[in-house]
mmJSON file of the N, C-alpha and C atoms, coordinates in Angstrom:
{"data_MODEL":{"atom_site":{
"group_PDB":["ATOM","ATOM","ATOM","ATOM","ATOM","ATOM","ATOM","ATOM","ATOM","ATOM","ATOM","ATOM","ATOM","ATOM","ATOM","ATOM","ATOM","ATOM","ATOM","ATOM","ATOM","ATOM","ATOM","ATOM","ATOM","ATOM","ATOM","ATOM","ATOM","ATOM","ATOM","ATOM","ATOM","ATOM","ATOM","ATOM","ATOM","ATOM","ATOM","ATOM","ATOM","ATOM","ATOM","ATOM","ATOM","ATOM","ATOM","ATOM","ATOM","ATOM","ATOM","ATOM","ATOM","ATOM","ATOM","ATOM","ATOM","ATOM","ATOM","ATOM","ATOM","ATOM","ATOM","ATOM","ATOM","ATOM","ATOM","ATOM","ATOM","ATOM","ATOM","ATOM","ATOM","ATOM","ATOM","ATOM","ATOM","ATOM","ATOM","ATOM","ATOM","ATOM","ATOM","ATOM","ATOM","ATOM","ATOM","ATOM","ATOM","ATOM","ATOM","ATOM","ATOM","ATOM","ATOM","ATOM","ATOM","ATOM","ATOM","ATOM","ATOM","ATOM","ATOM","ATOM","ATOM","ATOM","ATOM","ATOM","ATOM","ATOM","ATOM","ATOM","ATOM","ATOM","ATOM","ATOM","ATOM","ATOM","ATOM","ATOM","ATOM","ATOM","ATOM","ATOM","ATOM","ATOM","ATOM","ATOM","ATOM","ATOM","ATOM","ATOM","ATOM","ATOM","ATOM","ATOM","ATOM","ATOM","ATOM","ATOM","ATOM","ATOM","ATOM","ATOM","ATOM","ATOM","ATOM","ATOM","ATOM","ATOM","ATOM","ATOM","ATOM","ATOM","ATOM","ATOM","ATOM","ATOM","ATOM","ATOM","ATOM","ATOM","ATOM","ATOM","ATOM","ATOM","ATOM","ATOM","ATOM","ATOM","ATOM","ATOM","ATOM","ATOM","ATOM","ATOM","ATOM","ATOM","ATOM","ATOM"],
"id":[1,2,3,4,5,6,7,8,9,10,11,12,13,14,15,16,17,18,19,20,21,22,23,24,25,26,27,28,29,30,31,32,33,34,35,36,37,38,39,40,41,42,43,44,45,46,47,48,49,50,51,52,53,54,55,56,57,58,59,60,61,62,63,64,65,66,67,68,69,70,71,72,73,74,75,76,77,78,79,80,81,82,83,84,85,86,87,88,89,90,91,92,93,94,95,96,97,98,99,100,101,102,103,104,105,106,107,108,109,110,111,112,113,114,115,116,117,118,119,120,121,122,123,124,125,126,127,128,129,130,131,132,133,134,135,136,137,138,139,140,141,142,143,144,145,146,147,148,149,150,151,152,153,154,155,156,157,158,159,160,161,162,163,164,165,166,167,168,169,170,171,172,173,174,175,176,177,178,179,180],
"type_symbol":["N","C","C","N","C","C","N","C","C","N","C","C","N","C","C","N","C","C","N","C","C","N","C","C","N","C","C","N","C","C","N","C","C","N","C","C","N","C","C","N","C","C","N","C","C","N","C","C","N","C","C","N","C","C","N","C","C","N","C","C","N","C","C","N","C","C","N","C","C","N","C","C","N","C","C","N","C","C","N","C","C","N","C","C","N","C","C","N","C","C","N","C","C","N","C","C","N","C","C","N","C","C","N","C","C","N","C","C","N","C","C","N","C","C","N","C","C","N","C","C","N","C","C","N","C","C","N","C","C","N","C","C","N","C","C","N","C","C","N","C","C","N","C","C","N","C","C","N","C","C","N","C","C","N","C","C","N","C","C","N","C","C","N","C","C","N","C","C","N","C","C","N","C","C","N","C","C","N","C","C"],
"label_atom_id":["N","CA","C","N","CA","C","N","CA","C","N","CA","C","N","CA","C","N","CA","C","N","CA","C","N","CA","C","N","CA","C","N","CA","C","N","CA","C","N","CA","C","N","CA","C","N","CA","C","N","CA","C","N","CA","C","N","CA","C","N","CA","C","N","CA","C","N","CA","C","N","CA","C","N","CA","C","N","CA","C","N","CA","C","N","CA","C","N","CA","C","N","CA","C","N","CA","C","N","CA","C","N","CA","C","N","CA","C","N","CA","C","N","CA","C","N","CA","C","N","CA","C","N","CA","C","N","CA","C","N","CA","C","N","CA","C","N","CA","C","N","CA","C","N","CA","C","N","CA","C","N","CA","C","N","CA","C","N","CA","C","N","CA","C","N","CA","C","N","CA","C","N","CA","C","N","CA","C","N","CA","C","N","CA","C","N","CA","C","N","CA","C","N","CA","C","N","CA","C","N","CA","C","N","CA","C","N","CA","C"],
"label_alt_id":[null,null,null,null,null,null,null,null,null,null,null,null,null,null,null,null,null,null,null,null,null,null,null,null,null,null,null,null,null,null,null,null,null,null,null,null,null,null,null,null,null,null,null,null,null,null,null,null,null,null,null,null,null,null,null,null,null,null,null,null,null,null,null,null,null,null,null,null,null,null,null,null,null,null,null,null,null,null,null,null,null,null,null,null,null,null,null,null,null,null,null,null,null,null,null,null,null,null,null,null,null,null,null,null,null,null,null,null,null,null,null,null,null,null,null,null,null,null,null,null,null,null,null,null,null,null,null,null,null,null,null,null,null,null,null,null,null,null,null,null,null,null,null,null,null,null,null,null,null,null,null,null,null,null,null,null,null,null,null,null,null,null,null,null,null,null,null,null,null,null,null,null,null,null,null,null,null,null,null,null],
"label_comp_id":["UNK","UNK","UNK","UNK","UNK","UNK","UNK","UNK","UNK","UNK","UNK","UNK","UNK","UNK","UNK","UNK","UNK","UNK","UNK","UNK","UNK","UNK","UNK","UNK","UNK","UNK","UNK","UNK","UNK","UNK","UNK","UNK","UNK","UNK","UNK","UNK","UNK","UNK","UNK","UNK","UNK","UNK","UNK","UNK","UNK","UNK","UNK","UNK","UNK","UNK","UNK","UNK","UNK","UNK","UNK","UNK","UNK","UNK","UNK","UNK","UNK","UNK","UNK","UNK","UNK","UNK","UNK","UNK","UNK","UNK","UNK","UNK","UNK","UNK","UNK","UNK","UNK","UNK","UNK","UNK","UNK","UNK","UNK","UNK","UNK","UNK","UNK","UNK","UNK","UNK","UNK","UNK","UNK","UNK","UNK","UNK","UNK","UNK","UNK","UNK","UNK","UNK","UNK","UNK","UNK","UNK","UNK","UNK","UNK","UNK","UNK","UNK","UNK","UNK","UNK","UNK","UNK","UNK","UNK","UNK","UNK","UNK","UNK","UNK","UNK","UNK","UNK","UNK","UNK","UNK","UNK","UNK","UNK","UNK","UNK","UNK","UNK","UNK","UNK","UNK","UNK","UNK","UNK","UNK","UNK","UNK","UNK","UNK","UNK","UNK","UNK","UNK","UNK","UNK","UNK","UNK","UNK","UNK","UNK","UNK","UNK","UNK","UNK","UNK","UNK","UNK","UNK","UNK","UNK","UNK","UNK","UNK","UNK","UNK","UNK","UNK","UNK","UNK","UNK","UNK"],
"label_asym_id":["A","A","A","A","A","A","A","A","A","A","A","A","A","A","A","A","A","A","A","A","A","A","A","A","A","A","A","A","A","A","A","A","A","A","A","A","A","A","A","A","A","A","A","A","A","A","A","A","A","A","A","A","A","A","A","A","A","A","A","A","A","A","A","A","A","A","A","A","A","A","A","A","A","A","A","A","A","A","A","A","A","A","A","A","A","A","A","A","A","A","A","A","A","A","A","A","A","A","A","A","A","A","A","A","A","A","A","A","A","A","A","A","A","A","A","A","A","A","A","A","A","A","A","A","A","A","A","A","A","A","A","A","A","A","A","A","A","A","A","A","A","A","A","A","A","A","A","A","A","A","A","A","A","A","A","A","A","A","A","A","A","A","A","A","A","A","A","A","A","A","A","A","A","A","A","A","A","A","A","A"],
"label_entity_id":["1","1","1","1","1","1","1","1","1","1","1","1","1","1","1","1","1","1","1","1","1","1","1","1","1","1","1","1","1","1","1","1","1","1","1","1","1","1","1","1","1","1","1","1","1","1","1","1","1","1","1","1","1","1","1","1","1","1","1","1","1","1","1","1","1","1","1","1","1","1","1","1","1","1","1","1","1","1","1","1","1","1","1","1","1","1","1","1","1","1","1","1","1","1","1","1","1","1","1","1","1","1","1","1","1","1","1","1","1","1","1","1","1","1","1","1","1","1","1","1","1","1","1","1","1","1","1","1","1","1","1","1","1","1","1","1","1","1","1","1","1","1","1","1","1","1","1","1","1","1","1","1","1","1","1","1","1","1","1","1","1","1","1","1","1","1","1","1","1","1","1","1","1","1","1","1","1","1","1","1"],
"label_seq_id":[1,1,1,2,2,2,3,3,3,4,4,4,5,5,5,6,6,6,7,7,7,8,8,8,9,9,9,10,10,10,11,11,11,12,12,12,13,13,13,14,14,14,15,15,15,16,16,16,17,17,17,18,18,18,19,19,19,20,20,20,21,21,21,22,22,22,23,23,23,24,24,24,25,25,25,26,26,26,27,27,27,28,28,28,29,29,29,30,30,30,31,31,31,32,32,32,33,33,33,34,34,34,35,35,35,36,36,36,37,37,37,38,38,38,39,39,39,40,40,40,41,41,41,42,42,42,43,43,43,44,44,44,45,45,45,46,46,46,47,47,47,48,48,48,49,49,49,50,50,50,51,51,51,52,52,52,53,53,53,54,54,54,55,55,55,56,56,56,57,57,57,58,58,58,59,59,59,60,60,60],
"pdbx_PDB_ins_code":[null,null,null,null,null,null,null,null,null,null,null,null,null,null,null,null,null,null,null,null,null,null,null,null,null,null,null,null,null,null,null,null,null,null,null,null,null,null,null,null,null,null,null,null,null,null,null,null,null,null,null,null,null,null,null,null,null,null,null,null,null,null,null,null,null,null,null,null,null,null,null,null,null,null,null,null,null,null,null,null,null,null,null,null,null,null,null,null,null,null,null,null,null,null,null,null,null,null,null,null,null,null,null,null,null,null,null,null,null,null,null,null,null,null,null,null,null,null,null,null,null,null,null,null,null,null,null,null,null,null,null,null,null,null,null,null,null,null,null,null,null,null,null,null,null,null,null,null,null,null,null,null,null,null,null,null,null,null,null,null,null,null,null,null,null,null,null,null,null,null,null,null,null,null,null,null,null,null,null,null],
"Cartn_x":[-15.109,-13.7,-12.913,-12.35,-11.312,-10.044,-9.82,-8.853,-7.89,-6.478,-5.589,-3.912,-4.397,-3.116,-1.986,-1.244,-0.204,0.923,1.248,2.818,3.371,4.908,5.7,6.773,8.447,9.607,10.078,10.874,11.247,11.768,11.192,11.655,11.739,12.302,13.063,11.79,11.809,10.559,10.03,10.796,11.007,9.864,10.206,9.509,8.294,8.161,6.672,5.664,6.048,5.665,5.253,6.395,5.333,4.199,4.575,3.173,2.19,2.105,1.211,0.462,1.069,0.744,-0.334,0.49,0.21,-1.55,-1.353,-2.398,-3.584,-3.174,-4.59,-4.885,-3.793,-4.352,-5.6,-4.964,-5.943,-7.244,-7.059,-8.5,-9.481,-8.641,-9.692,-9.995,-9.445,-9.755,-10.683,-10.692,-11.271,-12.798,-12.755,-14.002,-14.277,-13.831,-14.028,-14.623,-13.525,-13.59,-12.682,-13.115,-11.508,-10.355,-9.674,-8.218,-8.157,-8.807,-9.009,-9.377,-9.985,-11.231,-10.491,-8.971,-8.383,-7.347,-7.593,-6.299,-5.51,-3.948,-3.012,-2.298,-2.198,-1.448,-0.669,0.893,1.643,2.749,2.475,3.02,4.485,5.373,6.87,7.448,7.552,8.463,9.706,10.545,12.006,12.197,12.929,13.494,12.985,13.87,13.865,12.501,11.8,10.273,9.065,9.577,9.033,9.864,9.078,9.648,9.009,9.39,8.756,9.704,8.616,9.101,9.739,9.204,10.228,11.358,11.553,12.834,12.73,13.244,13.377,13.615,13.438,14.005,15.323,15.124,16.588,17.785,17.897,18.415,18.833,18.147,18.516,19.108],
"Cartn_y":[11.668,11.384,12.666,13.283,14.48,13.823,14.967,14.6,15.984,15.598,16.718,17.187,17.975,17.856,18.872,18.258,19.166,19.422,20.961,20.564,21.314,20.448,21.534,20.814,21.333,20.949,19.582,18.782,17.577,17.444,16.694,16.607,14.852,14.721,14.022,12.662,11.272,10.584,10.546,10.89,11.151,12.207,13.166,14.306,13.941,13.55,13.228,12.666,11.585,10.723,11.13,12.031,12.937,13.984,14.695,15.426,14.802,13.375,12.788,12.152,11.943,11.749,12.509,14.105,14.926,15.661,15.737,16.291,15.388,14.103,12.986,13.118,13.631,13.5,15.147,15.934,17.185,17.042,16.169,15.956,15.158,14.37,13.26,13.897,14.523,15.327,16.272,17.144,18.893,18.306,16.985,17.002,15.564,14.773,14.021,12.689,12.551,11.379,10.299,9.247,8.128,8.112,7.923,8.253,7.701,6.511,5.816,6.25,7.629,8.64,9.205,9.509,10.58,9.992,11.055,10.869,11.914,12.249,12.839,12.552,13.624,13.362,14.408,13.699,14.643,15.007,16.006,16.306,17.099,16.069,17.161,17.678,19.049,19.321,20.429,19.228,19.984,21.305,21.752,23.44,23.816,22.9,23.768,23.629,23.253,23.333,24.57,25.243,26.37,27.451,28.527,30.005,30.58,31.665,32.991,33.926,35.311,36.577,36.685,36.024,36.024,35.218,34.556,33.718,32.106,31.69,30.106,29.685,28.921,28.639,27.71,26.856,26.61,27.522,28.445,29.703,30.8,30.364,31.36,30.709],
"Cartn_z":[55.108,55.257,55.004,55.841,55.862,54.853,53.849,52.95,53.249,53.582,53.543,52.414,51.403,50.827,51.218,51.176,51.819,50.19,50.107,49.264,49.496,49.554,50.164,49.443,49.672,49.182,50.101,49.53,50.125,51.6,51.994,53.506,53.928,55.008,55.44,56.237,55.773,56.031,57.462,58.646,59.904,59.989,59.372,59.219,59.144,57.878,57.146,58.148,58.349,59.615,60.353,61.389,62.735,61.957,60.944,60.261,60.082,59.549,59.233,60.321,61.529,62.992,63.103,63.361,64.118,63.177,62.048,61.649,61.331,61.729,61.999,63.734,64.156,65.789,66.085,65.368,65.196,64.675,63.719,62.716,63.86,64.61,65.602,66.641,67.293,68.293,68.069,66.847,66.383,65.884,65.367,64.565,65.056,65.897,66.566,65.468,64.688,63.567,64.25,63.526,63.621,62.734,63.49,62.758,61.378,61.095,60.146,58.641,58.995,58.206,57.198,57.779,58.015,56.717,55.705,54.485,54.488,54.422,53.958,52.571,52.054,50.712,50.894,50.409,50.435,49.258,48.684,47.261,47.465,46.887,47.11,45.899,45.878,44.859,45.142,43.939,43.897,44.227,44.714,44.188,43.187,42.371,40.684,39.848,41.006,40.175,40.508,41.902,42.037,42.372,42.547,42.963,44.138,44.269,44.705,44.976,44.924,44.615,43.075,42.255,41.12,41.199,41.571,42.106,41.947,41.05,40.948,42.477,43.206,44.518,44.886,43.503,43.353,43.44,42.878,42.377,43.949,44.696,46.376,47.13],
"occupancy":[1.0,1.0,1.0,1.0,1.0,1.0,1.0,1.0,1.0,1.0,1.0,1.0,1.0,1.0,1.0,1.0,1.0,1.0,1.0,1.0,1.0,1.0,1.0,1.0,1.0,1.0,1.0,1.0,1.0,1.0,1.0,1.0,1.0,1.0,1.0,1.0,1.0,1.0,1.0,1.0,1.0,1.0,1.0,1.0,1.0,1.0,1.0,1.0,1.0,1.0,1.0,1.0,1.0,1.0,1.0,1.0,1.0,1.0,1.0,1.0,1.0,1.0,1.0,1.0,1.0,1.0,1.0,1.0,1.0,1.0,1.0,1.0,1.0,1.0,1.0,1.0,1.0,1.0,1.0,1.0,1.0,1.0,1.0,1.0,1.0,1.0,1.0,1.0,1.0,1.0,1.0,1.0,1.0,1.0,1.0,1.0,1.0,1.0,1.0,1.0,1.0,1.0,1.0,1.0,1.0,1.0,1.0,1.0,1.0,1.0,1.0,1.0,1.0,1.0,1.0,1.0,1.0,1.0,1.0,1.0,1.0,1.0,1.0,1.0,1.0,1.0,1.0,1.0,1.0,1.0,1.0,1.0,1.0,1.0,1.0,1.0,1.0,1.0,1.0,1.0,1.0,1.0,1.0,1.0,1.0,1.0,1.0,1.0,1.0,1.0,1.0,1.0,1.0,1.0,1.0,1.0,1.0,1.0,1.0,1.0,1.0,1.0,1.0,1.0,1.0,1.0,1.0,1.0,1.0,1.0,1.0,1.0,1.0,1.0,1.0,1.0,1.0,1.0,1.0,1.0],
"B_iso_or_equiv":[0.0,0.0,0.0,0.0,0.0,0.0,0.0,0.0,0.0,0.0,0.0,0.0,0.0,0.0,0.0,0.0,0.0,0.0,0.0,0.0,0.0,0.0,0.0,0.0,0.0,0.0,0.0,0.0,0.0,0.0,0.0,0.0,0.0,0.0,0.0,0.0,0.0,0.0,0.0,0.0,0.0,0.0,0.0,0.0,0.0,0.0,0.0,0.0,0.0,0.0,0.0,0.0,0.0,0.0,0.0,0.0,0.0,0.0,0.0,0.0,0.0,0.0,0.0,0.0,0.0,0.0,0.0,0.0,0.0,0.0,0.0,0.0,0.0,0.0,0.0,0.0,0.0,0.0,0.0,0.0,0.0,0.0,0.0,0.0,0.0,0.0,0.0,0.0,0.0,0.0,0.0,0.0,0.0,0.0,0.0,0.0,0.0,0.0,0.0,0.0,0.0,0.0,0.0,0.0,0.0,0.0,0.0,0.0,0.0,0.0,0.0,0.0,0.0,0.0,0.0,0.0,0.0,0.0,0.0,0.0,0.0,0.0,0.0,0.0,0.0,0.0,0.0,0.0,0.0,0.0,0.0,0.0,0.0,0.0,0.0,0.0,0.0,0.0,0.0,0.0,0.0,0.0,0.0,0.0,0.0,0.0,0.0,0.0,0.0,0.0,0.0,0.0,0.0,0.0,0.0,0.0,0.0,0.0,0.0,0.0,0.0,0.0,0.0,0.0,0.0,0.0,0.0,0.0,0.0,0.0,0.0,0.0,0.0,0.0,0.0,0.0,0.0,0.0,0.0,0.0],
"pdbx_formal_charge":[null,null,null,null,null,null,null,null,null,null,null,null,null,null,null,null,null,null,null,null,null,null,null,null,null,null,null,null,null,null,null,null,null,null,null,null,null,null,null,null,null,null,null,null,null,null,null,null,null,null,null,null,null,null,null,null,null,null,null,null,null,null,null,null,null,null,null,null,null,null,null,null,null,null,null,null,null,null,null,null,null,null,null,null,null,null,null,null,null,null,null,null,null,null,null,null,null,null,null,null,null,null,null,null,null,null,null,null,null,null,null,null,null,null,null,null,null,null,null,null,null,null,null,null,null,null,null,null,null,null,null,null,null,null,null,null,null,null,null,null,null,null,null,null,null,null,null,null,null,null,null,null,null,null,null,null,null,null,null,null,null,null,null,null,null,null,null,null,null,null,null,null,null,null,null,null,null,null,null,null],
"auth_seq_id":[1,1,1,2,2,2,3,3,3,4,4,4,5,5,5,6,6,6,7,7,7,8,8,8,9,9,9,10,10,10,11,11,11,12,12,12,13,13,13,14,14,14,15,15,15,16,16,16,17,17,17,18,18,18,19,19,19,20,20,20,21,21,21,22,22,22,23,23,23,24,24,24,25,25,25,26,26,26,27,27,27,28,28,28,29,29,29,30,30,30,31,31,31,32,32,32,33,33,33,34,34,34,35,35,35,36,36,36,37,37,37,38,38,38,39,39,39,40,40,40,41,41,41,42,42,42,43,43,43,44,44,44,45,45,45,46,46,46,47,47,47,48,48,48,49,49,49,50,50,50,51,51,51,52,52,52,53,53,53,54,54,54,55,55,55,56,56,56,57,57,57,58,58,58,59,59,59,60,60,60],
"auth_comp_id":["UNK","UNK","UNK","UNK","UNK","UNK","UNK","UNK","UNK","UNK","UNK","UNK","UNK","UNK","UNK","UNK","UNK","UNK","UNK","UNK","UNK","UNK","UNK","UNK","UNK","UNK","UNK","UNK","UNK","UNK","UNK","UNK","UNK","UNK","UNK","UNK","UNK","UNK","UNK","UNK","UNK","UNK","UNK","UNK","UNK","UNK","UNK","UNK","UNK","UNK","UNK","UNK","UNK","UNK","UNK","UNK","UNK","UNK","UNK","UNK","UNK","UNK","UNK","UNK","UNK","UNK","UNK","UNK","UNK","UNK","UNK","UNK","UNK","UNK","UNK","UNK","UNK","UNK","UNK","UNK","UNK","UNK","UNK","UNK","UNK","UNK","UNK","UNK","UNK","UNK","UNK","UNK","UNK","UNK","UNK","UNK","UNK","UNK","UNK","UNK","UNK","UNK","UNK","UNK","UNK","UNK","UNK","UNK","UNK","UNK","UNK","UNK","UNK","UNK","UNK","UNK","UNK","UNK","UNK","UNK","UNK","UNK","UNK","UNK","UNK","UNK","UNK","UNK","UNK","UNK","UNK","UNK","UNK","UNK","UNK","UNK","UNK","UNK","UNK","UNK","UNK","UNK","UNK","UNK","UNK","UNK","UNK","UNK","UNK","UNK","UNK","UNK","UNK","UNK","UNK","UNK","UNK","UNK","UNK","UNK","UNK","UNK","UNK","UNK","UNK","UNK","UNK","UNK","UNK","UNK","UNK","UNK","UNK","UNK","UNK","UNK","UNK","UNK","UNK","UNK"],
"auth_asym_id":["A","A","A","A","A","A","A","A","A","A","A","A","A","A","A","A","A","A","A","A","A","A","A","A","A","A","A","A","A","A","A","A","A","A","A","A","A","A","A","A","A","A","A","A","A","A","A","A","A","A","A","A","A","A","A","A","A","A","A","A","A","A","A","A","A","A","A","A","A","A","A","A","A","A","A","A","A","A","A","A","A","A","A","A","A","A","A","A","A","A","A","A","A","A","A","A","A","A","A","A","A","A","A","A","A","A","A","A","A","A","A","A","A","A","A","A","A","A","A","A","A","A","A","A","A","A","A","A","A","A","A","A","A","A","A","A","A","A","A","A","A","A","A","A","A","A","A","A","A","A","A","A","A","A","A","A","A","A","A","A","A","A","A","A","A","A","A","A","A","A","A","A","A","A","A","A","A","A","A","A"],
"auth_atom_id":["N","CA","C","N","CA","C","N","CA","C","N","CA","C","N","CA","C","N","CA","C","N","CA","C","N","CA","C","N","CA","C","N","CA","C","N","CA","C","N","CA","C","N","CA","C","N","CA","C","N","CA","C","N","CA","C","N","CA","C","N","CA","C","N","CA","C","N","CA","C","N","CA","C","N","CA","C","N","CA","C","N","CA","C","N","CA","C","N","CA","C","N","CA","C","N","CA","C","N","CA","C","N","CA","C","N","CA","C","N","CA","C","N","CA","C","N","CA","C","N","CA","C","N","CA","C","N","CA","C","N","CA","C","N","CA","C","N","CA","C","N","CA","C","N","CA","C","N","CA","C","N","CA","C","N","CA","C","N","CA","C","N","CA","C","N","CA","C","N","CA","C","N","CA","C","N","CA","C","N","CA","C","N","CA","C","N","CA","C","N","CA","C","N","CA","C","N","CA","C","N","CA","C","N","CA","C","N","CA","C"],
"pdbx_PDB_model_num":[1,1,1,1,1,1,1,1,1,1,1,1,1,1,1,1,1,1,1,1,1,1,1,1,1,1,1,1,1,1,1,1,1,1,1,1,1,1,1,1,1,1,1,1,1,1,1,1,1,1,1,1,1,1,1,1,1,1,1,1,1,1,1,1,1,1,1,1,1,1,1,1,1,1,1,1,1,1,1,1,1,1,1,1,1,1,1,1,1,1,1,1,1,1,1,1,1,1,1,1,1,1,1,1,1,1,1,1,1,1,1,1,1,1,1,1,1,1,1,1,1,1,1,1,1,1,1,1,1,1,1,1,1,1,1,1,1,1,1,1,1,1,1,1,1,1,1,1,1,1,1,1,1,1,1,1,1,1,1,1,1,1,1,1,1,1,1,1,1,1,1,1,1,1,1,1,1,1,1,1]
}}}
């Protein structure tokens, strides 16, 4: 069973949805599983919970 975690900052359930589509339609096609196989997890966090470059991301 292909397990995929994704994290990224909050996005919009519209969003989520076609990602979660789209990267089970890749998994069935590339490795020729059933869609069924196929787990997404998707971890969101705030701004103010990461950075980069030194940079709170809230903060830019």
């Amino acid at each position: 069973m292909p397990i995929v975690t994704i994290q990224q900052g909050p996005r919009q359930v519209e969003q989520k949805r076609e990602l979660v589509e789209r990267i089970t339609a890749a998994f069935v096609e590339t490795l020729e599983c059933p869609a069924e196989s196929v787990l997404v997890w998707i971890q969101e966090y705030p701004a103010e919970n990461w950075g980069k470059a030194g940079k709170l991301t809230a903060d830019r």
